[in-house]
BAMITOR-122353 format. One record per residue: chain; x, y, z of N, C-alpha, C, O in turn; residue in three letters. Coordinates in pm, 1 decimal. Layout:
BEGIN
<rec unit="A" n_c1="X" n_c2="Y" n_c3="Z" ca_c1="X" ca_c2="Y" ca_c3="Z" c_c1="X" c_c2="Y" c_c3="Z" o_c1="X" o_c2="Y" o_c3="Z" code="ala"/>
...
# end
This chain:
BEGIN
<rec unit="A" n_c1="14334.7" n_c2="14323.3" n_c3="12218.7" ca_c1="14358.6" ca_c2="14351.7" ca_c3="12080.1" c_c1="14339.2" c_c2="14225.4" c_c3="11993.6" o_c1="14258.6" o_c2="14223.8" o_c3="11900.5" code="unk"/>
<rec unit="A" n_c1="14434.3" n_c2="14094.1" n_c3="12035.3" ca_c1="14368.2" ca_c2="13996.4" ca_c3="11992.1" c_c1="14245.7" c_c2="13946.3" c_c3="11984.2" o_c1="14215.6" o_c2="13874.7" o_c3="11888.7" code="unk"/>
<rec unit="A" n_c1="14180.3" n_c2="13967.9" n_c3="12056.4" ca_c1="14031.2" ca_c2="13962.6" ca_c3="12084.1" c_c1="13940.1" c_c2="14019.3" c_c3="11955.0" o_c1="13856.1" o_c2="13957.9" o_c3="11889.3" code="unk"/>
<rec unit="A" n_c1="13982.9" n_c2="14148.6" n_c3="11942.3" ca_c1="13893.4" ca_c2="14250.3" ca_c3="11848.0" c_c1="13936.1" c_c2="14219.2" c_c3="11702.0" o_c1="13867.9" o_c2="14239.9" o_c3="11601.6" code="unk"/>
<rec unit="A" n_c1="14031.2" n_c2="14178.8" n_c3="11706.3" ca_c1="14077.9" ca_c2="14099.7" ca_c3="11536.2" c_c1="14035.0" c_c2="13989.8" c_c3="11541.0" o_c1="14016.0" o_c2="13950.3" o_c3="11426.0" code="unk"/>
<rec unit="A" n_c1="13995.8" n_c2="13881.2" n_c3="11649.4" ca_c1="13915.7" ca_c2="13742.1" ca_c3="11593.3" c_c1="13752.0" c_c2="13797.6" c_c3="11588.3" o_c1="13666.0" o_c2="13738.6" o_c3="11523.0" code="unk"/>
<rec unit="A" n_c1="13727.8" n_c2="13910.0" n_c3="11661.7" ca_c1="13571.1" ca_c2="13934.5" ca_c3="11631.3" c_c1="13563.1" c_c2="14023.5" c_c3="11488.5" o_c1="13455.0" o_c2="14000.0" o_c3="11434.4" code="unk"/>
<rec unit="A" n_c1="13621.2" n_c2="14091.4" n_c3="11433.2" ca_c1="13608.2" ca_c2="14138.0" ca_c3="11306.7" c_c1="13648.0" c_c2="14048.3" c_c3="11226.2" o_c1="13601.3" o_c2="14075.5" o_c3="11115.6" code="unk"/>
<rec unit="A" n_c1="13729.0" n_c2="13926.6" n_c3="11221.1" ca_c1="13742.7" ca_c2="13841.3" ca_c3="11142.9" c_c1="13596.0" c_c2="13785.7" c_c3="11114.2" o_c1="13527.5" o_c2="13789.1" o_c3="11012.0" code="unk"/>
<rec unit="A" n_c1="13575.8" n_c2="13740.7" n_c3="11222.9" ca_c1="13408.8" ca_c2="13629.5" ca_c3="11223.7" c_c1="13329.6" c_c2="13743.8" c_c3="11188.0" o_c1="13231.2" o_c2="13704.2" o_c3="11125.5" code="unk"/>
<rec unit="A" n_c1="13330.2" n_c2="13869.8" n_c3="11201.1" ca_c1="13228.5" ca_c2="13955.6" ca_c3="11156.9" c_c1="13211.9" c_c2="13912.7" c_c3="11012.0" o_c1="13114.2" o_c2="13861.1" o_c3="10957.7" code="unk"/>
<rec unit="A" n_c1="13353.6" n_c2="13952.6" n_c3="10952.6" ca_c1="13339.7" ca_c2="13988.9" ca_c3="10804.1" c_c1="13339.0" c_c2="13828.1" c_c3="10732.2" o_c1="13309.5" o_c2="13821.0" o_c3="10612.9" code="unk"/>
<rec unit="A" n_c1="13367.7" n_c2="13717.8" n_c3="10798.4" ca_c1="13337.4" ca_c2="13609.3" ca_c3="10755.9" c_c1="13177.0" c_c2="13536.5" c_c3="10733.6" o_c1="13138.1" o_c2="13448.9" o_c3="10656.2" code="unk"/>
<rec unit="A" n_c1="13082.8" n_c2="13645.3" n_c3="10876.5" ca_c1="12925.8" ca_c2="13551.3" ca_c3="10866.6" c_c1="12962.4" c_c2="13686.9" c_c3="10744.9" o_c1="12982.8" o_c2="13644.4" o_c3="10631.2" code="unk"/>
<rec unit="A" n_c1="12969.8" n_c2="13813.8" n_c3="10759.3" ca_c1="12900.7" ca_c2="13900.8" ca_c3="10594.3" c_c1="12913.1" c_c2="13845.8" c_c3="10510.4" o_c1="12808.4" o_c2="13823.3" o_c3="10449.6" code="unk"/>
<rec unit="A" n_c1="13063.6" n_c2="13778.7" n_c3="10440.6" ca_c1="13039.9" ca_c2="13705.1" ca_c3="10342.0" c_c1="12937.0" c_c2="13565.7" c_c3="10341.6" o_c1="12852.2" o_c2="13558.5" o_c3="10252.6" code="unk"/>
<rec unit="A" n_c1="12942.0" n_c2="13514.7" n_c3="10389.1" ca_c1="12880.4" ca_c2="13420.2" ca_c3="10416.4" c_c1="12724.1" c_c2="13397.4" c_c3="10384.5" o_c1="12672.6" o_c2="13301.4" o_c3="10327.2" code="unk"/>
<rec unit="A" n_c1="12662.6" n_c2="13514.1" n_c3="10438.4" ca_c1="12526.2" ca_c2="13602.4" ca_c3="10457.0" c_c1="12484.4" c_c2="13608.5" c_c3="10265.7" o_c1="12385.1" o_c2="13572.8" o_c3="10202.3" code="unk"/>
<rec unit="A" n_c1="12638.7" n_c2="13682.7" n_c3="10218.8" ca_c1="12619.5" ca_c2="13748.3" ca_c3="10074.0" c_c1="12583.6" c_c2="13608.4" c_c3="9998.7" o_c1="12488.6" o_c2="13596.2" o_c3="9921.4" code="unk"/>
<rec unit="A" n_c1="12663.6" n_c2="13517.3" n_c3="10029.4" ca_c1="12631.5" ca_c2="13385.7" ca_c3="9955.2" c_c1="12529.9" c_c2="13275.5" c_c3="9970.5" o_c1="12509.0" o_c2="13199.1" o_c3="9876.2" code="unk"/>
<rec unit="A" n_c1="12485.3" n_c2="13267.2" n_c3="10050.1" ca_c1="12308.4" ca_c2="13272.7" ca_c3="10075.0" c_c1="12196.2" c_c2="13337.2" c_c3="10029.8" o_c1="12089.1" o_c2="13289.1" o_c3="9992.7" code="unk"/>
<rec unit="A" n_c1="12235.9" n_c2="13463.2" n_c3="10037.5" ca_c1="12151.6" ca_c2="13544.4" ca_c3="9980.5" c_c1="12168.7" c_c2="13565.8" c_c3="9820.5" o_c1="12062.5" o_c2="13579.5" o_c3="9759.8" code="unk"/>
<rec unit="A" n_c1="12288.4" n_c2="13570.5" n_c3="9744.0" ca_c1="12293.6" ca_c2="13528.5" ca_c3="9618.3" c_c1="12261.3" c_c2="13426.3" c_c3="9569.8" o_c1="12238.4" o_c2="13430.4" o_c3="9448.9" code="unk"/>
<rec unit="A" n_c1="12248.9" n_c2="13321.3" n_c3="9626.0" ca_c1="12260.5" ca_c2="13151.6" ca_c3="9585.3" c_c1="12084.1" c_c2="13141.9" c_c3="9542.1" o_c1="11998.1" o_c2="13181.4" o_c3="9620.9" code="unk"/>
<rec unit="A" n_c1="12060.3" n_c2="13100.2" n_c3="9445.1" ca_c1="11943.0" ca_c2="13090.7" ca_c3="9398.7" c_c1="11856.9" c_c2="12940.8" c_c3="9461.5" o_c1="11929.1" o_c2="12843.4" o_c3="9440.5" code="unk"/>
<rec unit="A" n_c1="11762.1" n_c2="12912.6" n_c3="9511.2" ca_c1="11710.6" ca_c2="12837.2" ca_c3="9627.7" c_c1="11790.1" c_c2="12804.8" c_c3="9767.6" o_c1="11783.4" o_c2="12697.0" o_c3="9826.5" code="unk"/>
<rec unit="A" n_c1="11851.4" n_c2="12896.1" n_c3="9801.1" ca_c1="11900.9" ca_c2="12898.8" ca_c3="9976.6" c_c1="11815.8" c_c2="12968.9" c_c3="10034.1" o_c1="11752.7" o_c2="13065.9" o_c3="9992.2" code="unk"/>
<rec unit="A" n_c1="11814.6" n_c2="12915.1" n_c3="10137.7" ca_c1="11717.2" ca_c2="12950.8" ca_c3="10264.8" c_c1="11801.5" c_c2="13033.5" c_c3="10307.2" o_c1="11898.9" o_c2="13011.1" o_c3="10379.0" code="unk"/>
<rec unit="A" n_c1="11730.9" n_c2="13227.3" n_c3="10220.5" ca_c1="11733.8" ca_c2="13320.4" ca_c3="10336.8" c_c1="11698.2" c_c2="13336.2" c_c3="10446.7" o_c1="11676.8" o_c2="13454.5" o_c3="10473.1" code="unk"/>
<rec unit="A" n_c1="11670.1" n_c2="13220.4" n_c3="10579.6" ca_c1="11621.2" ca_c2="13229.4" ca_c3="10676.0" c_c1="11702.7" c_c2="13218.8" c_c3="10745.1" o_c1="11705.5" o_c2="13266.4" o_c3="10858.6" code="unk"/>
<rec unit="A" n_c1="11820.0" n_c2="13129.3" n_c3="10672.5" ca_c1="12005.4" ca_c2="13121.4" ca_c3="10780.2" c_c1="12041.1" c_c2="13227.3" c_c3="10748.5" o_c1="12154.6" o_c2="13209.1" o_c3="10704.4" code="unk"/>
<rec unit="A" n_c1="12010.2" n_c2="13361.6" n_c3="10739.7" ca_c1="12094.8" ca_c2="13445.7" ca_c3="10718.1" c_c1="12130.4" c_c2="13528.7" c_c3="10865.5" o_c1="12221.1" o_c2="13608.1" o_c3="10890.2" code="unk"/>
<rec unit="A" n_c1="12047.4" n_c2="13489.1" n_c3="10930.5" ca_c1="12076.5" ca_c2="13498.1" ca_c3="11096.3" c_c1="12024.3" c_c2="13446.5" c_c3="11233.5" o_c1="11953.8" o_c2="13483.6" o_c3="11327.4" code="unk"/>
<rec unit="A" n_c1="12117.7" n_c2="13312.4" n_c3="11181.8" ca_c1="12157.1" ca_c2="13195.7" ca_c3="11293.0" c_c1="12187.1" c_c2="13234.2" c_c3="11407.1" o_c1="12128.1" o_c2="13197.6" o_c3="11508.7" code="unk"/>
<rec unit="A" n_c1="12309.8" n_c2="13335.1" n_c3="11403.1" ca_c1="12329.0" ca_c2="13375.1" ca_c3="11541.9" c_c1="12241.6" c_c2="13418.1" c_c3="11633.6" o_c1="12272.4" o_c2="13431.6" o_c3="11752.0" code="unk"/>
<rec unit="A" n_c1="12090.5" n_c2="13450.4" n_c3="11571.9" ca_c1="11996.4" ca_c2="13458.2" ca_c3="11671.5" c_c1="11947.4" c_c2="13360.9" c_c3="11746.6" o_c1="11872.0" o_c2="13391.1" o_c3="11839.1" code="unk"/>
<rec unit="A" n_c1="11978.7" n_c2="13233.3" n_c3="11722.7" ca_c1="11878.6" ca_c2="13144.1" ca_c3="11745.0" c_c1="11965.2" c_c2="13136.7" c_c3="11842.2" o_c1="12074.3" o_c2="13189.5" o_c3="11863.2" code="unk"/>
<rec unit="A" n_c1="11859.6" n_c2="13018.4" n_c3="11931.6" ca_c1="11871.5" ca_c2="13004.1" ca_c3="12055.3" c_c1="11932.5" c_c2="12844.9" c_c3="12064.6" o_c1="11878.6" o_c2="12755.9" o_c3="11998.8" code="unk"/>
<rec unit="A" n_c1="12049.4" n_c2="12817.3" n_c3="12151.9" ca_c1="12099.9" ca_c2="12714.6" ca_c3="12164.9" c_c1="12080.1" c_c2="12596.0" c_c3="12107.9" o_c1="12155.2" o_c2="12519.7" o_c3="12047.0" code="unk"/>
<rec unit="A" n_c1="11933.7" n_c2="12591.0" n_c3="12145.5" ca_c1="11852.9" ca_c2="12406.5" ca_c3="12124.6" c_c1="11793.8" c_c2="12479.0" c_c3="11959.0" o_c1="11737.7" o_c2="12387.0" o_c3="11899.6" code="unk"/>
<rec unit="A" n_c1="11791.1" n_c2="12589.5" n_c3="11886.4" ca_c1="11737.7" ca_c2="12592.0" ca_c3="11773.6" c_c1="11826.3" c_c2="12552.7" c_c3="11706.9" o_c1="11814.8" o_c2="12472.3" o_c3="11614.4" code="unk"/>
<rec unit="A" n_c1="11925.8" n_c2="12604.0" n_c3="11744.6" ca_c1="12076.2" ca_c2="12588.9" ca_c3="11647.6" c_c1="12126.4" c_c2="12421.9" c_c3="11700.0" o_c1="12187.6" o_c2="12366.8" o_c3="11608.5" code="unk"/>
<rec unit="A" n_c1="12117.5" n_c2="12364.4" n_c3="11781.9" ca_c1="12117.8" ca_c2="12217.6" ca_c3="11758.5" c_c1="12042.8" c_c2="12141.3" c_c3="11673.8" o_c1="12088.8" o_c2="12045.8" o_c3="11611.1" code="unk"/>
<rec unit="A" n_c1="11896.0" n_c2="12189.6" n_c3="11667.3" ca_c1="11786.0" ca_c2="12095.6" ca_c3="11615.1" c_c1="11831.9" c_c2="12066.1" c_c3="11487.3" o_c1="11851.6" o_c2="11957.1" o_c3="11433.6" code="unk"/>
<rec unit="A" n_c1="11855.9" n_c2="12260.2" n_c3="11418.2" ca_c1="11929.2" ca_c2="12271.3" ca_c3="11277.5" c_c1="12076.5" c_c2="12204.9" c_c3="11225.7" o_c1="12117.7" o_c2="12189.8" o_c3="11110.8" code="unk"/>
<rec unit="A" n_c1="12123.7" n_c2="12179.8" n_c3="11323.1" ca_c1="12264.6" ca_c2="12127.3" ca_c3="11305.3" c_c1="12214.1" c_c2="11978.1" c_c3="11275.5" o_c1="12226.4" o_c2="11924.9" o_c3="11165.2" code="unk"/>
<rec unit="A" n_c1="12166.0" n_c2="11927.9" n_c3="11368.0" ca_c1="12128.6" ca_c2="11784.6" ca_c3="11327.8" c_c1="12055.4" c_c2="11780.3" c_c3="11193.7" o_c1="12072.4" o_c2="11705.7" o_c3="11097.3" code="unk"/>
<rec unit="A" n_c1="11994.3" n_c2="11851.7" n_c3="11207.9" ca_c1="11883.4" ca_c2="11822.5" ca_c3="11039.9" c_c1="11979.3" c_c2="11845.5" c_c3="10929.4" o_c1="11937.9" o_c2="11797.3" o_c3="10824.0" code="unk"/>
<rec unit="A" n_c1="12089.8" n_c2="11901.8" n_c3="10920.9" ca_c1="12234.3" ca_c2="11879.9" ca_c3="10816.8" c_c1="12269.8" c_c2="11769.1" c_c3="10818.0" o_c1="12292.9" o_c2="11703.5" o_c3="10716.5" code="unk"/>
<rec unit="A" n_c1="12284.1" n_c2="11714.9" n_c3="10974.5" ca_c1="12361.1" ca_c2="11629.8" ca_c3="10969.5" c_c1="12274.6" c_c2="11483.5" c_c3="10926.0" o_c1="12321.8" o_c2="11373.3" o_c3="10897.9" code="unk"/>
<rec unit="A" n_c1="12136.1" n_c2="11526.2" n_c3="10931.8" ca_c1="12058.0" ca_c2="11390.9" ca_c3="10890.0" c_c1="12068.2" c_c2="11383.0" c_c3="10703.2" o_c1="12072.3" o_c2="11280.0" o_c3="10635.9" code="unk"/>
<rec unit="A" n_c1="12070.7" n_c2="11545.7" n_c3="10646.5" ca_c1="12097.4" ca_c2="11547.5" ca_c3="10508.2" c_c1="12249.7" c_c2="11493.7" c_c3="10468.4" o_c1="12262.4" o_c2="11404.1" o_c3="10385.1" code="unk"/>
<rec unit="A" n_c1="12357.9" n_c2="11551.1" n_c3="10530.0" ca_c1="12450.2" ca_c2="11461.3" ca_c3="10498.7" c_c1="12478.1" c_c2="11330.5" c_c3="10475.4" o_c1="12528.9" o_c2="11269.8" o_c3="10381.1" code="unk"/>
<rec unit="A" n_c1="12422.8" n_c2="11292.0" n_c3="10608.4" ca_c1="12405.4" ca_c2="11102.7" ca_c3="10621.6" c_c1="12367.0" c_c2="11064.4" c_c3="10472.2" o_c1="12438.1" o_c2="11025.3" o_c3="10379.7" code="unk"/>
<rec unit="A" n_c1="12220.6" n_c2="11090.7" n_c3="10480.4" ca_c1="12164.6" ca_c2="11070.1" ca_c3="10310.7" c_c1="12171.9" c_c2="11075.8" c_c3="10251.9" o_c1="12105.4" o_c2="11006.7" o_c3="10174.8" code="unk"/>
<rec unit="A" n_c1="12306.9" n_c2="11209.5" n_c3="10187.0" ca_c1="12374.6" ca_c2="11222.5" ca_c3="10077.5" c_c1="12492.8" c_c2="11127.7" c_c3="10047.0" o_c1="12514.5" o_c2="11089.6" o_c3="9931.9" code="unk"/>
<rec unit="A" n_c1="12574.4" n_c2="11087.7" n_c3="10160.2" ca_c1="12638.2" ca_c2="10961.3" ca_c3="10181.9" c_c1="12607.1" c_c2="10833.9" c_c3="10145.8" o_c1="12664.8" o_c2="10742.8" o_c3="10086.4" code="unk"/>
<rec unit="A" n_c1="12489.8" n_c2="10852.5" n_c3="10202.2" ca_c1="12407.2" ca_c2="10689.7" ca_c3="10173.8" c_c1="12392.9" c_c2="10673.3" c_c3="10014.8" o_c1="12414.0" o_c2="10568.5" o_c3="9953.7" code="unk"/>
<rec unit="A" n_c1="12348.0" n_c2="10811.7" n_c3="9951.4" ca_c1="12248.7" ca_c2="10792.4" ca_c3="9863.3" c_c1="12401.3" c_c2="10748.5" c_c3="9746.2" o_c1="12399.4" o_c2="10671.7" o_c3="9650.1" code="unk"/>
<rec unit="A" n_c1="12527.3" n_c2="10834.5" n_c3="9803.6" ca_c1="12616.9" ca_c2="10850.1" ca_c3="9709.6" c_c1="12680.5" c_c2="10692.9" c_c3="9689.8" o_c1="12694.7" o_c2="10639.9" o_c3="9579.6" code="unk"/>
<rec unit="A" n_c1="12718.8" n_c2="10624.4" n_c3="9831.8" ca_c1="12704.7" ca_c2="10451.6" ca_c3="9855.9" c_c1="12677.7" c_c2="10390.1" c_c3="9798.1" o_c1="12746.3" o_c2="10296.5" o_c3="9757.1" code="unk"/>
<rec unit="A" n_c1="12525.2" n_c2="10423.6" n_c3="9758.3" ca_c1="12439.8" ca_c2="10316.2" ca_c3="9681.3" c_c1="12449.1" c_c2="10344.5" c_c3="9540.3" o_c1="12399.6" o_c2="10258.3" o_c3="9467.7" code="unk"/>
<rec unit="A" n_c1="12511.5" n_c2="10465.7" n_c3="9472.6" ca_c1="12523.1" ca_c2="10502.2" ca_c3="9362.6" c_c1="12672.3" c_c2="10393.7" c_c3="9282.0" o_c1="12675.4" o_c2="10323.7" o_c3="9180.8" code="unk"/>
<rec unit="A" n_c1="12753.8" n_c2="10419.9" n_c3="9363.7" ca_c1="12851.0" ca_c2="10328.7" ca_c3="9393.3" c_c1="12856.3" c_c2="10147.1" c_c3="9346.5" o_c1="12921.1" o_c2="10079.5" o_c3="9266.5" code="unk"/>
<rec unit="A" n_c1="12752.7" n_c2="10122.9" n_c3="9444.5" ca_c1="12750.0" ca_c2="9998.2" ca_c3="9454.5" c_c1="12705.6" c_c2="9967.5" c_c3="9306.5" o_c1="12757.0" o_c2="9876.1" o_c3="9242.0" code="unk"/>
<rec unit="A" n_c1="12610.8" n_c2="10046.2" n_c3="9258.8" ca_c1="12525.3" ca_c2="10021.4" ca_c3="9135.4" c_c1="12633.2" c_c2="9995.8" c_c3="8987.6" o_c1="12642.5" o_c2="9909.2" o_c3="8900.6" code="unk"/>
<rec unit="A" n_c1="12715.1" n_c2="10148.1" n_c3="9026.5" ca_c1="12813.7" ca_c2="10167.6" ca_c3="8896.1" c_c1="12912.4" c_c2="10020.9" c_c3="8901.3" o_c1="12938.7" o_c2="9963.3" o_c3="8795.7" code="unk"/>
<rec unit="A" n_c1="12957.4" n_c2="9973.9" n_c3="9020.3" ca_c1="13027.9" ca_c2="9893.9" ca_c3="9012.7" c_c1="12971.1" c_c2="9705.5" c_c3="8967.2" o_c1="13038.0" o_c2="9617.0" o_c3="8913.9" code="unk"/>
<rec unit="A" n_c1="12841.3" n_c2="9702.8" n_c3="9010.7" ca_c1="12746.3" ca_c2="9605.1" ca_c3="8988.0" c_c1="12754.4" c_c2="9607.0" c_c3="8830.3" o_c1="12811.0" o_c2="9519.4" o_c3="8764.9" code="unk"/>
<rec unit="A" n_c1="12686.0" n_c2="9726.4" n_c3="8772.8" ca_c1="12695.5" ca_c2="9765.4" ca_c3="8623.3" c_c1="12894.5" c_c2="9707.9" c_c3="8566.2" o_c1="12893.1" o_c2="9611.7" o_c3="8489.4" code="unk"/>
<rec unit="A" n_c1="12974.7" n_c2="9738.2" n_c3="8585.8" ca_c1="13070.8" ca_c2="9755.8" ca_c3="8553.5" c_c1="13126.6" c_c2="9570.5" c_c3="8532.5" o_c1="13193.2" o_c2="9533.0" o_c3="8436.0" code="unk"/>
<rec unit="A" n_c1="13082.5" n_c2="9483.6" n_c3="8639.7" ca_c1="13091.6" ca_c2="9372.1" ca_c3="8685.5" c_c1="12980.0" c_c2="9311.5" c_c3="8518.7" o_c1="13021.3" o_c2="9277.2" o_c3="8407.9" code="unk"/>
<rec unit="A" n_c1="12868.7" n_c2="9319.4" n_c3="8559.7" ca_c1="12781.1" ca_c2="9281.0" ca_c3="8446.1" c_c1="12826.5" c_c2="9332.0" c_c3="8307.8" o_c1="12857.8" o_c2="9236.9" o_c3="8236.2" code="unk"/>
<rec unit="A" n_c1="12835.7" n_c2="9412.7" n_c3="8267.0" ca_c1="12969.7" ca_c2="9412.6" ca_c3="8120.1" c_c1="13022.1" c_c2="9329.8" c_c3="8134.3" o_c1="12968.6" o_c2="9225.9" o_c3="8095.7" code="unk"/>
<rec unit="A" n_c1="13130.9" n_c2="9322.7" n_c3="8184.6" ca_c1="13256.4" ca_c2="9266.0" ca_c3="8166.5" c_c1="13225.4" c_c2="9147.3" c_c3="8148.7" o_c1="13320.0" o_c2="9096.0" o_c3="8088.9" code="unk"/>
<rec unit="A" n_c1="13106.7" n_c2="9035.7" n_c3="8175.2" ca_c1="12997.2" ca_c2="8888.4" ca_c3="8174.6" c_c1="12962.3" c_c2="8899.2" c_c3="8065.5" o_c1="12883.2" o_c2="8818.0" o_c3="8017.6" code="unk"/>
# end
């Protein structure tokens, strides 16, 4: 019984999920079913987030460094 309430949970969680992808204006309707993919697809894809994250990090870092560089030069 526990069982069948964590699988209708995750059911109705990828549906929503699915809906907001598919509403979201430039998302890749192509994740709309991951669960097909095959082990090493769904790694390759996981990493390629995780290489966009990095970069969004980085990029946010260096945004950082700049405002505070800027902030330093005023105050001179």
């Amino acid at each position: 019984m526990i069982q069948n309430t964590q699988n209708r949970d995750s059911q109705a969680l990828h549906v929503k999920l699915d809906e907001l992808i598919r509403a979201k204006k430039g998302a890749r309707n192509s994740l709309l079913d991951l669960d097909e993919l095959s082990d090493e697809e769904l790694e390759r894809l996981r990493r390629s987030f995780a290489k966009m994250g990095a970069k969004a990090r980085k990029e946010k870092l260096i945004d950082k460094i700049e405002d505070h560089a800027n902030e330093i030069a005023e105050q001179h």
